[in-house]
C-alpha positions in Angstrom: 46.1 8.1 -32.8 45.5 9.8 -29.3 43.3 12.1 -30.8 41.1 9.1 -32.2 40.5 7.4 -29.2 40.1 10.4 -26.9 37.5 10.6 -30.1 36.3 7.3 -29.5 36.0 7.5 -25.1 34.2 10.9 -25.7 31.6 9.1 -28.4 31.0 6.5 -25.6 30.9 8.6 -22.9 28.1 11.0 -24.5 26.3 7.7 -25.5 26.1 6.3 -21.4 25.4 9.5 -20.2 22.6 10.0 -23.1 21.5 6.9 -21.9 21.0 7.2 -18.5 19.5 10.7 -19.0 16.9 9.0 -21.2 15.9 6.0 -19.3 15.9 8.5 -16.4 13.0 10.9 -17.6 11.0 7.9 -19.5 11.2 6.7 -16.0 10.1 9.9 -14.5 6.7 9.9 -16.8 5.9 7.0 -15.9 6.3 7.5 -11.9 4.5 10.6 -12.2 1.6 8.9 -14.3 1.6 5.9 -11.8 0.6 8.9 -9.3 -2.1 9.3 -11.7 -3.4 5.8 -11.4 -3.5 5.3 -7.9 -5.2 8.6 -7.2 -7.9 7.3 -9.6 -8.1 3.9 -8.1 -8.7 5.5 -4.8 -11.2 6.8 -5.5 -12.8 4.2 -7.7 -12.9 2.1 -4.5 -14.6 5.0 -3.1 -17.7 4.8 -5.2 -18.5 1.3 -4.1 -20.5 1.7 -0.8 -23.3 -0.3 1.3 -26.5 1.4 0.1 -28.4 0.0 3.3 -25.8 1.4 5.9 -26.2 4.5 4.4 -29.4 4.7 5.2 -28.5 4.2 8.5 -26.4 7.1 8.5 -22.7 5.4 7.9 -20.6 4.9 5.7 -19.2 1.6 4.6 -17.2 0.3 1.7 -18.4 -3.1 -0.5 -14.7 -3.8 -0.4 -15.5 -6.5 -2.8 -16.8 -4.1 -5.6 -14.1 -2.1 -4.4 -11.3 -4.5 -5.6 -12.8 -5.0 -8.7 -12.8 -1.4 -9.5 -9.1 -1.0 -8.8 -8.1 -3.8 -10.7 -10.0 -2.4 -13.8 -8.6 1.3 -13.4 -5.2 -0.8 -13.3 -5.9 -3.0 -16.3 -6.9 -0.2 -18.4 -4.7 3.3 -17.7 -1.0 0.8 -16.6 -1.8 -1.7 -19.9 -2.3 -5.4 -18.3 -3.9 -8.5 -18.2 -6.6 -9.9 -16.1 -4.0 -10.6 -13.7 -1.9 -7.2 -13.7 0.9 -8.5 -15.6 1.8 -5.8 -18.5 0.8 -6.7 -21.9 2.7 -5.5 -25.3 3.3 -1.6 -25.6 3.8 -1.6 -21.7 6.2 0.4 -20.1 5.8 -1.6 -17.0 7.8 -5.4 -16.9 6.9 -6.8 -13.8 3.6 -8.1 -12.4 1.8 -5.0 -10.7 0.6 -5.6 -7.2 -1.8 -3.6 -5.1 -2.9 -3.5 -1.3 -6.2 -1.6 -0.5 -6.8 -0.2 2.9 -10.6 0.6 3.9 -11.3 2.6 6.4 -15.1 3.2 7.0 -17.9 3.5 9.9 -18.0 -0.4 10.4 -14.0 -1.1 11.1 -12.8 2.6 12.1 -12.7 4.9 14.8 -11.6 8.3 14.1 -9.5 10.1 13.5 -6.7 7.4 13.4 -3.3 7.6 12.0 -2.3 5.4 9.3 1.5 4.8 7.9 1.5 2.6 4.8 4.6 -0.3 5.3 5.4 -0.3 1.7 6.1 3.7 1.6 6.0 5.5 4.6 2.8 7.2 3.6 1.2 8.7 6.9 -2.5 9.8 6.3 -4.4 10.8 8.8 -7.8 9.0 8.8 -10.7 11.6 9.7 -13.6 10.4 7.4 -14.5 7.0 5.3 -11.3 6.8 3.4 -9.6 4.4 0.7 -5.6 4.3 1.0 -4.3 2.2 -2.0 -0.5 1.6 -3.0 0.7 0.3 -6.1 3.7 -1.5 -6.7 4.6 -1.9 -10.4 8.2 -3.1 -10.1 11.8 -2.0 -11.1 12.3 0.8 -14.3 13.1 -0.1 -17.1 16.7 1.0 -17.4 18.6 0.2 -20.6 22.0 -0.5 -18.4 20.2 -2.2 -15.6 22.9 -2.6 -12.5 24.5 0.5 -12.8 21.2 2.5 -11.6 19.3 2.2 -8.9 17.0 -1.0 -9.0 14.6 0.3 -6.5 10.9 -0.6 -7.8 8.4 2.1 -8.7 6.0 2.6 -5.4 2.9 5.5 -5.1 0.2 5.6 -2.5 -2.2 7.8 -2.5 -5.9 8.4 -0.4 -9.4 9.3 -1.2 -11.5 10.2 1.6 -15.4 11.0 1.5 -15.7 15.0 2.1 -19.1 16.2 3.0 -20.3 13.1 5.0 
């Protein structure tokens, strides 16, 4: 009878720490493509810039245009809706927010040092540059309480090089 349920703690013991190990990396894949995502939405905002201040010499973001490009590099590569909340097939549960800092020829003197609140992300500001952070909420943990509930953060910069 010992034997059994030493058997029986062992079985359960492999299946938690199976667990965690697999929530762990599924979580890890998904960190590591959110770094993906925000890189790209960086520089989607990027693209979006005032024609007739360039012709002027400067460089200034259509913050507007901007937006809209990160929520549509959201929508499509993190799987949501209209208003970033994750639709079936999803790894993501939570609504995902964003903040998008520009930093351009009309609202910028450089260089300038930026630190994001969210992560601690310092970036030093030398040229027209888009800083975006992505907050897409707590992993998705099959034994949620036991690890860490922290939520799943990335920042991440694109400035314009050759300007």
């Amino acid at each position: 009878m010992k034997a059994f349920l030493f058997g029986i703690a062992a079985f359960f013991f492999g299946l938690i720490v199976w667990l965690f190990c697999h929530d762990y990396n599924l979580n890890h894949m998904h960190y590591n493509q959110l770094r993906t995502v925000v890189e790209e939405a960086s520089v989607a905002a990027a693209l979006f810039t005032d024609s007739q201040a360039e012709n002027e010499g400067n460089i200034v973001f259509n913050q507007t245009e901007g937006h809209k490009a990160i929520k549509a590099v959201l929508k499509s590569m993190l799987k949501t809706d209209e208003n970033l909340n994750p639709v079936e097939g999803s790894y993501w549960q939570e609504q995902i927010t964003y903040k998008a800092y520009f930093f351009d020829d009309s609202n910028t003197t450089y260089p300038k040092s930026f630190t994001d609140p969210e992560t601690g992300f310092k970036f030093e500001v030398l040229r027209p540059s888009v800083v975006v952070t992505i907050n897409a909420g707590k992993a998705r943990y099959t034994m949620a309480g036991i690890i860490d509930d922290t939520a799943n953060i990335r920042s991440a910069a694109h400035e314009i090089v050759g300007w």
